[in-house]
C-alpha positions in Angstrom: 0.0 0.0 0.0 1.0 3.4 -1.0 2.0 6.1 2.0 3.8 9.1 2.1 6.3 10.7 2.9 6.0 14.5 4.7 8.1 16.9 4.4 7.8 20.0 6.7 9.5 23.6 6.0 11.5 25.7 8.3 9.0 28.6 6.9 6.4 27.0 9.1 3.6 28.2 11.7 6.8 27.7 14.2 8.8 30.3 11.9 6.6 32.9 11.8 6.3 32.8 15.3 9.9 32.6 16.7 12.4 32.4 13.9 13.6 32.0 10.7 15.9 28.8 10.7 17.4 27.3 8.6 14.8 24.7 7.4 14.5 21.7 8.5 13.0 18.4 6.5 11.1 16.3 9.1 10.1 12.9 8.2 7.3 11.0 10.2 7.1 7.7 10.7 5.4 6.1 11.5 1.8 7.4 11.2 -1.1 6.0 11.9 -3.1 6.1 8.6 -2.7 5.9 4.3 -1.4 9.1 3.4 0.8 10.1 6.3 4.3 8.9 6.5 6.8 6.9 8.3 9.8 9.6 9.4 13.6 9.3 9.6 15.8 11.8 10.8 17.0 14.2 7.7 18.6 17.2 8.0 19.1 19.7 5.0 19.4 22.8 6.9 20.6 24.9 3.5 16.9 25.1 2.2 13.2 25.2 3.1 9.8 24.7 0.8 6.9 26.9 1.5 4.8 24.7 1.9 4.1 20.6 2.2 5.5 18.9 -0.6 4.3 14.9 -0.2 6.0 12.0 -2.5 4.5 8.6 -2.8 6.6 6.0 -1.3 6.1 2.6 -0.6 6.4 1.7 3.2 8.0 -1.3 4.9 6.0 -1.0 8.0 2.3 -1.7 7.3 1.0 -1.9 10.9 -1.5 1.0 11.1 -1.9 1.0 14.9 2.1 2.3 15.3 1.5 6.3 16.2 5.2 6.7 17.3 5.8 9.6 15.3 9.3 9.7 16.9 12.4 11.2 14.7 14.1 7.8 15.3 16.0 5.6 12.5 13.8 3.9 10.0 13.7 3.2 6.9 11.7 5.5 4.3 10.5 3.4 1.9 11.5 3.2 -1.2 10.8 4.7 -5.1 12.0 6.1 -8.0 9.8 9.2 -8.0 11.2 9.9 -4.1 15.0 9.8 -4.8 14.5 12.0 -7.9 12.9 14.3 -5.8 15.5 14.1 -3.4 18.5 14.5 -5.5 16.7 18.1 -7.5 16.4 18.9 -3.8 19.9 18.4 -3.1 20.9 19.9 -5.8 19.4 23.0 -6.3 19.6 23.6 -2.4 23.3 24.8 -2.9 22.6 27.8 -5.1 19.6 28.7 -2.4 20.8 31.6 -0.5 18.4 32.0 2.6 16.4 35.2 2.7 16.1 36.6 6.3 12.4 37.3 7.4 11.9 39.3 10.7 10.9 38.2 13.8 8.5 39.2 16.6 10.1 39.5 19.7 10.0 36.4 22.4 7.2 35.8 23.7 5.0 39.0 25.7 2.0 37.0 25.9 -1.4 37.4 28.3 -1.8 34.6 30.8 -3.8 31.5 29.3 -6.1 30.1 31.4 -4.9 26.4 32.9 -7.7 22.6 32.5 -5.9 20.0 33.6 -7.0 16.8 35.5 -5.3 17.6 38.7 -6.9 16.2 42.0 -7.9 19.1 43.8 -7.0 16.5 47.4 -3.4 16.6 46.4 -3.5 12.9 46.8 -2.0 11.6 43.6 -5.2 10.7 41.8 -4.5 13.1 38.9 -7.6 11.7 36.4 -10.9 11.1 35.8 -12.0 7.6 36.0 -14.5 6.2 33.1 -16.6 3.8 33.4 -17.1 1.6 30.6 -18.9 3.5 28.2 -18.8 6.3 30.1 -18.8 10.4 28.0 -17.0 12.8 30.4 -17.0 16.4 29.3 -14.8 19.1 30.3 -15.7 23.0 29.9 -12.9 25.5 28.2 -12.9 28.5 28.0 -13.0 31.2 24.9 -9.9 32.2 23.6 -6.8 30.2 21.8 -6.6 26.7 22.0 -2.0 26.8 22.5 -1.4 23.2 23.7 -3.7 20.0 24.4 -2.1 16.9 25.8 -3.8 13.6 26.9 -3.3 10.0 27.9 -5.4 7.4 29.4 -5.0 3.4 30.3 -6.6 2.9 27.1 -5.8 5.6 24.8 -6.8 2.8 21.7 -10.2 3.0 23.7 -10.7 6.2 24.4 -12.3 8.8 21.9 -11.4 12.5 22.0 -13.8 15.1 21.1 -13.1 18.9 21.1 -16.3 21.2 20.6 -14.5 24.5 19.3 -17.7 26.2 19.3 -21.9 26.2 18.1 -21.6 23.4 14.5 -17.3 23.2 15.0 -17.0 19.9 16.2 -14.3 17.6 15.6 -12.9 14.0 16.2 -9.8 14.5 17.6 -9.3 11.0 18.4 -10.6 7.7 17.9 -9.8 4.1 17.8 -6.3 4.5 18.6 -5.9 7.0 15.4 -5.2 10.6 15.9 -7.4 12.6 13.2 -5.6 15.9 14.1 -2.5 16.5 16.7 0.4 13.2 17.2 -0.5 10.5 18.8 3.1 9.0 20.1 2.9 5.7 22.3 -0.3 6.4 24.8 0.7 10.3 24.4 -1.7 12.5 22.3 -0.4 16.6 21.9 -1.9 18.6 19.6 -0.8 22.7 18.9 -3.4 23.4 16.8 -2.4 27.3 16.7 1.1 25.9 14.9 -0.7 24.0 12.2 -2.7 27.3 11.5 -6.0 24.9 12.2 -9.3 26.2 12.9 -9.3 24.4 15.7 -7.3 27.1 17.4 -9.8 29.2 18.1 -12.3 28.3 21.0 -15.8 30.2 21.0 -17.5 30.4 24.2 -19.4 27.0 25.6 -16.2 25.3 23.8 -15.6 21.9 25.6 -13.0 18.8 25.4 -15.3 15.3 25.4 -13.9 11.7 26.1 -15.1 8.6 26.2 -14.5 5.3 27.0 -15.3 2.4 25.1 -13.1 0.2 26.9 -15.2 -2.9 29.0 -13.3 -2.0 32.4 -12.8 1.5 33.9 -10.2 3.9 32.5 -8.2 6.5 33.7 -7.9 9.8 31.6 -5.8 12.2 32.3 -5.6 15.5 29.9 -4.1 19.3 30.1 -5.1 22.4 28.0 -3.9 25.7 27.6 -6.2 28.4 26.2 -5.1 31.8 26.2 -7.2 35.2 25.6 -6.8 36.4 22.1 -4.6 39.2 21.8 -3.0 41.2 19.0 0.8 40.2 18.5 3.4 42.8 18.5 4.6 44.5 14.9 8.0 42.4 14.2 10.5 44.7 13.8 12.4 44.8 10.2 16.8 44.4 11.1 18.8 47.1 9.6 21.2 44.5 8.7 22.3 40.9 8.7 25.4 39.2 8.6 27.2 35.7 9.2 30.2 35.9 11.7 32.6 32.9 11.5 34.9 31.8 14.6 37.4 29.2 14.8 38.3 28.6 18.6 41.1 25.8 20.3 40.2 25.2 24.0 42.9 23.4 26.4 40.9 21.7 29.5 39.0 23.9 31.8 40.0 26.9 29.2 37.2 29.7 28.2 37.8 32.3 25.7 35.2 35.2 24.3 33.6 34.1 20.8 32.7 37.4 20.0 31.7 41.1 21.5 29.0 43.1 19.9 28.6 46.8 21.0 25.7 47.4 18.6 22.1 46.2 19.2 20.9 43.2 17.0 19.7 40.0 17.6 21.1 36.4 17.9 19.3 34.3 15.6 21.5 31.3 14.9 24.6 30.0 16.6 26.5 26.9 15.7 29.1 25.1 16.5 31.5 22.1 14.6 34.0 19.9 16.6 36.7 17.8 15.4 35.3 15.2 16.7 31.7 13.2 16.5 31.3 12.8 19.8 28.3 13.7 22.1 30.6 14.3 25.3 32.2 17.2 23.8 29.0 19.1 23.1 28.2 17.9 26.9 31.7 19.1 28.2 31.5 22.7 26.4 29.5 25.6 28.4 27.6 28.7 26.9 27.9 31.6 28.6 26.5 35.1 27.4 26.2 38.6 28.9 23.0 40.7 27.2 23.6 44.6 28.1 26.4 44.5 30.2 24.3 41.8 32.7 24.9 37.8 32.8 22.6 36.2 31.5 23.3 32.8 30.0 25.7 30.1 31.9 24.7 26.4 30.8 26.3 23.4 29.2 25.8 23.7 25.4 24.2 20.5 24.7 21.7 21.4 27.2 20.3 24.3 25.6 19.0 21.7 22.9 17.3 19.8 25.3 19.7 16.8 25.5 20.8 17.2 29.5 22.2 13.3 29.6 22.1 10.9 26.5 24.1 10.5 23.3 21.1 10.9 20.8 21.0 13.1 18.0 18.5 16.0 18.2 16.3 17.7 16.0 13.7 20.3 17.5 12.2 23.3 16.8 15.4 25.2 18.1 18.2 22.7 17.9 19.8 20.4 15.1 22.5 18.4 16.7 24.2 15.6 14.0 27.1 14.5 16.2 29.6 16.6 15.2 27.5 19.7 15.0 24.9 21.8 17.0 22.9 24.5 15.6 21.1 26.7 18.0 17.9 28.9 17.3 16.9 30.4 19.8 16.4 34.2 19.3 18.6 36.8 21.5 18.0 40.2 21.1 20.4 42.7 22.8 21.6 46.1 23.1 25.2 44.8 23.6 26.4 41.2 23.7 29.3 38.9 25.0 29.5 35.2 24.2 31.8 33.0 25.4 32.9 29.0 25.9 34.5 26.9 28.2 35.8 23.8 27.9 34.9 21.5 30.8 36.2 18.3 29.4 39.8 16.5 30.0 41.6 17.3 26.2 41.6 19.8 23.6 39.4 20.4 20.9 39.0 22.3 18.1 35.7 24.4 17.0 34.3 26.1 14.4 31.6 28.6 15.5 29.2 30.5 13.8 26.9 33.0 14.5 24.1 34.6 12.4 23.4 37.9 13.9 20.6 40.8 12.8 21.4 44.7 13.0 18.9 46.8 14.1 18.5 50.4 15.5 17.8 49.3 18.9 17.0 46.5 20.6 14.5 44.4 18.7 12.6 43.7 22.1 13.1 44.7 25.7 13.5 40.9 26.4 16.6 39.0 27.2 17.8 35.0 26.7 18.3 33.6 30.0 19.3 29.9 30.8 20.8 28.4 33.7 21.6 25.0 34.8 21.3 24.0 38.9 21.4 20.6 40.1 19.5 19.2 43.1 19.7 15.9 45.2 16.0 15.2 46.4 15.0 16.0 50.1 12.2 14.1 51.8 9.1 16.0 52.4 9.8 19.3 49.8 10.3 20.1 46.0 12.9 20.2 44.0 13.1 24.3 43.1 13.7 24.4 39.4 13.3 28.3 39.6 12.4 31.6 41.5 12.2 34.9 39.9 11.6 38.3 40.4 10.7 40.5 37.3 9.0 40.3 34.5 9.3 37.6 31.2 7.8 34.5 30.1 9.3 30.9 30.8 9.9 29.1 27.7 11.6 25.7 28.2 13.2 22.9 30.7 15.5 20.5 30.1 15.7 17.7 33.0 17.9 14.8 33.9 16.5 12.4 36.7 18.7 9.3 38.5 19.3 7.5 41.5 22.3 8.2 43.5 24.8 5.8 44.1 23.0 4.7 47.3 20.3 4.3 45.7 18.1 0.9 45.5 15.3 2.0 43.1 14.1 -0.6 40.6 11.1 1.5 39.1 10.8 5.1 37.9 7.6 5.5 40.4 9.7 8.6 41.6 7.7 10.3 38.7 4.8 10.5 40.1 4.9 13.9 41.2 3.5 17.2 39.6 5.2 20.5 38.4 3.7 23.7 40.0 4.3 27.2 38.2 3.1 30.3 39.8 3.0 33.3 37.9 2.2 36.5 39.4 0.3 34.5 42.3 -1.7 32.1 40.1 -0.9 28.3 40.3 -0.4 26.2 37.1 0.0 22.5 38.4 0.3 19.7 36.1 -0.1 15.8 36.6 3.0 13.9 36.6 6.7 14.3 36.0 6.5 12.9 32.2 3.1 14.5 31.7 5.2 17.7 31.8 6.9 16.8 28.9 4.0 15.7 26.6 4.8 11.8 27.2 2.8 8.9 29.4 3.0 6.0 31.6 6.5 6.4 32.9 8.0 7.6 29.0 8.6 5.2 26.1 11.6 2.8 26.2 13.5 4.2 23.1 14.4 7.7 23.2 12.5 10.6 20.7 12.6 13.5 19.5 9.8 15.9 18.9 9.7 19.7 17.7 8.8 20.7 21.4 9.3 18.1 23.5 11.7 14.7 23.6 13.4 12.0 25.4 16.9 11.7 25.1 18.1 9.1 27.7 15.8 6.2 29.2 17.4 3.5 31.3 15.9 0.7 33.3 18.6 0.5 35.9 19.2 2.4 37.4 16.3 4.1 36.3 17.2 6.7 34.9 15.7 9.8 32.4 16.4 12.5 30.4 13.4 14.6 28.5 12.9 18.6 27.3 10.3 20.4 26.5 10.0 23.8 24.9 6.8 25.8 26.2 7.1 27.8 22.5 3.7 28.2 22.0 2.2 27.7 26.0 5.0 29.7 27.4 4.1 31.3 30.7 4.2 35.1 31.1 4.7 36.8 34.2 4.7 40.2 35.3 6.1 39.6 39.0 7.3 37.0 39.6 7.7 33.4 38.7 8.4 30.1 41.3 9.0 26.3 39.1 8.8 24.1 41.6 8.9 19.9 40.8 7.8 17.2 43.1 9.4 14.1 43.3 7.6 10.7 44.0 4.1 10.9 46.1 4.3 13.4 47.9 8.3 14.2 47.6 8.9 10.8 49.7 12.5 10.4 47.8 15.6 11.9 49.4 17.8 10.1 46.3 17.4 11.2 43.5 20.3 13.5 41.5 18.5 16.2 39.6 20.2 18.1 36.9 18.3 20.8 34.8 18.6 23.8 32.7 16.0 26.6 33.0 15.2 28.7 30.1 13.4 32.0 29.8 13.0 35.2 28.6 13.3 37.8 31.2 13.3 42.2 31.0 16.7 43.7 32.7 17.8 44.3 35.3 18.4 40.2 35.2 19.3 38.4 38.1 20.1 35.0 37.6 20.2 32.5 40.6 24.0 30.9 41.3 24.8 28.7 38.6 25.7 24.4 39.0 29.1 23.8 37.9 29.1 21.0 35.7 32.4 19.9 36.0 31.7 20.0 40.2 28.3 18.1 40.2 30.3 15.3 37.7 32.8 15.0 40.3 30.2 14.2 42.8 27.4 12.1 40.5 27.5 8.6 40.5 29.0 7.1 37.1 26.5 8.0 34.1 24.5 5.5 33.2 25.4 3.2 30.2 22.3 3.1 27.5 21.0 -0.5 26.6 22.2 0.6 23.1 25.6 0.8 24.4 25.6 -2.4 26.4 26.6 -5.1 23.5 29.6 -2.7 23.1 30.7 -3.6 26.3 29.7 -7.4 26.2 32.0 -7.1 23.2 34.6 -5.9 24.8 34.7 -8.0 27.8 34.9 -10.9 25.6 37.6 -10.1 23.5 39.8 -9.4 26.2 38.4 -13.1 27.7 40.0 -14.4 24.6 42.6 -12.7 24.4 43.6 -13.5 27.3 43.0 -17.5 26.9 45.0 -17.3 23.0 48.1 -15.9 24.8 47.9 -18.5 27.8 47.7 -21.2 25.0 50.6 -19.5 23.3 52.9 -19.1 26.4 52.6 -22.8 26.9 53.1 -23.9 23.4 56.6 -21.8 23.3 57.7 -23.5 26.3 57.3 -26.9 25.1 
């Protein structure tokens, strides 16, 4: 049977909101139903189509209940028609030179308004149980529809419904089939505002409608962000752009300045190339950047595309990470601007870095890129703080890294059983489970994905350990005020070890004041060993037995030489 395969532009609903990349191609696979594809990770990040191009394939996996949709290896099928297309795509993407579009500035956004299946008796039970048969239905509010996430025990079972408004309503899903949004393993996310859908926009009496058609009880769990419409801000045109190209050699524990910039502008693209294909570099190499005189930036690189722990390759709406190379998109407006790296690792490598920086007047927006990492070891009875502000921005992203300490005796991840809880300006946002946070289910997948706004880069079973992002790019949280992230940890934070590592991400007005950095060199020196990936474990077995037998063949030959 006939699928195909997708391919998405950088020029999309993503790019008129935050940047313009460099396109990426993203291939899904696999989907659900004929007519959407099966996806492997491609990056041509020289060119972008404006709009959906789809080429007939023919696909090797013809199980339609697979809803994955992950950005992991597979194969794409194959056809004539496909690699023709591929190689004029190639070709001509050379002689492309990309045109610069502007940008609003990050996010200044109203509050949205928070439904989420929380239980209001703080006692873990964050759903609503169905009966068998059973239509539950949830009042919204009026406004735009920015995220929707659900799960349930039988998410094959369990039919979604949203009722935009009076004759707009629309399967969402059904059968174990998502008819609009991603349905990924038991997750289902949908950002209708992205995929310019009508959806988007909620009329008042709008409501979200499940049922189950499961035999036995089933628990649903769901989340939804709808904010008040609200007229974005006139993007500003730059002044001028250029291209600045950096080649940089950093000894152990060395950091040296990249590049000043005295004039305002904005940061729209930064990359970087080692010597080496090697994950651990990118993991050993810290960003640091001052905005207007103020520090504002002091994280591990890697980190800023999401990937905290892991060795996975990444492709997201801000990142592209192949290995050898990250690209970074995150915009970074400034009236002045310092950018610096250090190199945290135990030998010297080589970089090329590049940045791709606007000109403009003044400052394109009175907002400022801030990112931190902190680490943590859980305490029994209280949160783990992720952050605490004062002033006024919008929190945009998290990037977490969750394992046992060396003490440890944990078997299960049942430690993720507890909620976030974001206050903005006074007003509670509390969610329903560790990995609900990051758009996944049921204690995460076992392989590793990577999705435009959320992912899981690291999964291992003992000791249980994780590693997930997610970018709040269209949900991110304004505030005014102030702003407390706060995680729990278990049932009712009843761990005391667990080694947290994060990196905070947001967009804050100056004056900034960022809390004390983590060291990451320091917090390696005291984590237990990283843990080694099932992917990587054969490696080992490998290993071990060769040097078995190499040890037995020169025993055998010692002996042989004395007689």
């Amino acid at each position: 049977m006939a699928r195909f395969i997708e391919w998405r532009s950088g020029s999309s609903a993503l790019t008129r909101l935050w940047r313009p990349s460099p396109a990426f191609a993203e291939f899904r696979h696999p989907l659900p139903q004929a007519g959407e594809g099966l996806a492997v990770p491609l990056r041509l990040s020289r060119f972008h189509l404006s709009r959906f191009i789809k080429v007939p394939v023919k696909c090797d996996t013809p199980s339609p209940a697979c809803g994955r949709g992950c950005l992991s290896s597979a194969k794409a099928g194959e056809g004539r028609g496909a690699g023709l297309f591929l190689l004029f795509v190639l070709f001509s993407s050379a002689a492309h030179a990309q045109t610069p579009e502007t940008l609003p500035p990050p996010p200044n956004l109203p509050p949205f308004r928070w439904f989420a299946s929380t239980d209001p008796q703080r006692q873990n039970d964050d759903f609503f149980l169905l009966q068998p048969r059973e239509t539950r239905r949830v009042p919204l509010a009026a406004g735009t529809l920015e995220r929707l996430w659900s799960t349930s025990l039988f998410p094959e079972q369990l039919d979604l419904v949203l009722e935009a408004g009076p004759r707009r309503r629309q399967v969402l899903l059904s059968g174990g089939v998502a008819r609009r949004g991603l349905l990924a393993g038991k997750a289902f996310t949908f950002f209708p505002k992205l995929k310019g859908d009508s959806l988007a926009n909620l009329d008042k009496g709008a409501a979200l409608i499940a049922t189950n058609r499961a035999a036995q009880p089933s628990k649903w769990y769901f989340q939804a962000a709808v904010r008040p419409k609200f007229a974005p801000a006139v993007p500003v045109k730059p002044r001028e752009v250029a291209r600045r190209l950096f080649r940089l050699q950093l000894a152990p524990g060395e950091e040296k300045v990249v590049e000043t910039w005295d004039k305002a502008g904005e940061i729209y693209e930064f990359s970087v190339a080692a010597d080496v294909s090697d994950a651990q570099t990118f993991h050993d190499l810290r960003f640091k950047a001052e905005f207007d005189g103020q520090r504002a930036v002091d994280a591990p690189l890697l980190s800023l595309a999401g990937q905290i722990e892991g060795k996975e390759l990444v492709q997201n709406a801000v990142a592209d990470f192949d290995g050898s190379r990250l690209v970074l998109r995150w915009p970074m407006p400034f009236k002045s601007a310092q950018i610096s790296l250090q190199n945290e690792g135990k030998t010297a490598v080589n970089l090329d870095v590049g940045a791709r920086v606007r000109e403009f007047s003044a400052a394109p927006s009175p907002y400022r890129f801030c990112a931190l990492q902190n680490a943590a070891t859980t305490q029994q009875g209280k949160p783990v703080e992720i952050l605490n502000l004062s002033g006024e921005g919008a929190f945009v992203g998290l990037a977490l890294s969750i394992a046992p300490n060396a003490e440890s005796r944990r078997r299960t991840f049942a430690y993720l059983e507890g909620n976030e809880r974001i206050t903005a300006d006074g007003k509670p946002f509390e969610g329903t489970g560790n990995e609900d946070f990051f758009s996944s289910a049921w204690y995460f997948p076992d392989r590793p994905f990577s999705h435009p706004f959320e992912g899981l880069t690291l999964k291992v079973p003992s000791p249980p350990t994780v590693s997930a992002y997610r970018w709040m790019i269209p949900d991110a949280i304004p505030f005014q005020k102030s702003l407390r992230f706060d995680f729990e940890h278990g049932n009712g934070n009843n761990s005391a070890d667990l080694e947290w590592k994060w990196t905070a991400i947001w967009y804050q007005k100056p004056p900034l004041s960022l809390p004390t950095a983590d060291s990451d060199a320091a917090a390696r020196a005291t984590a237990p060993d990283a843990p080694v990936a099932p992917d990587e474990r054969w490696k080992i077995a490998v290993a071990v037995g060769a040097g078995v037998m190499l040890g037995v063949f020169s025993a055998w030959w010692k002996r042989r030489r004395r007689q």
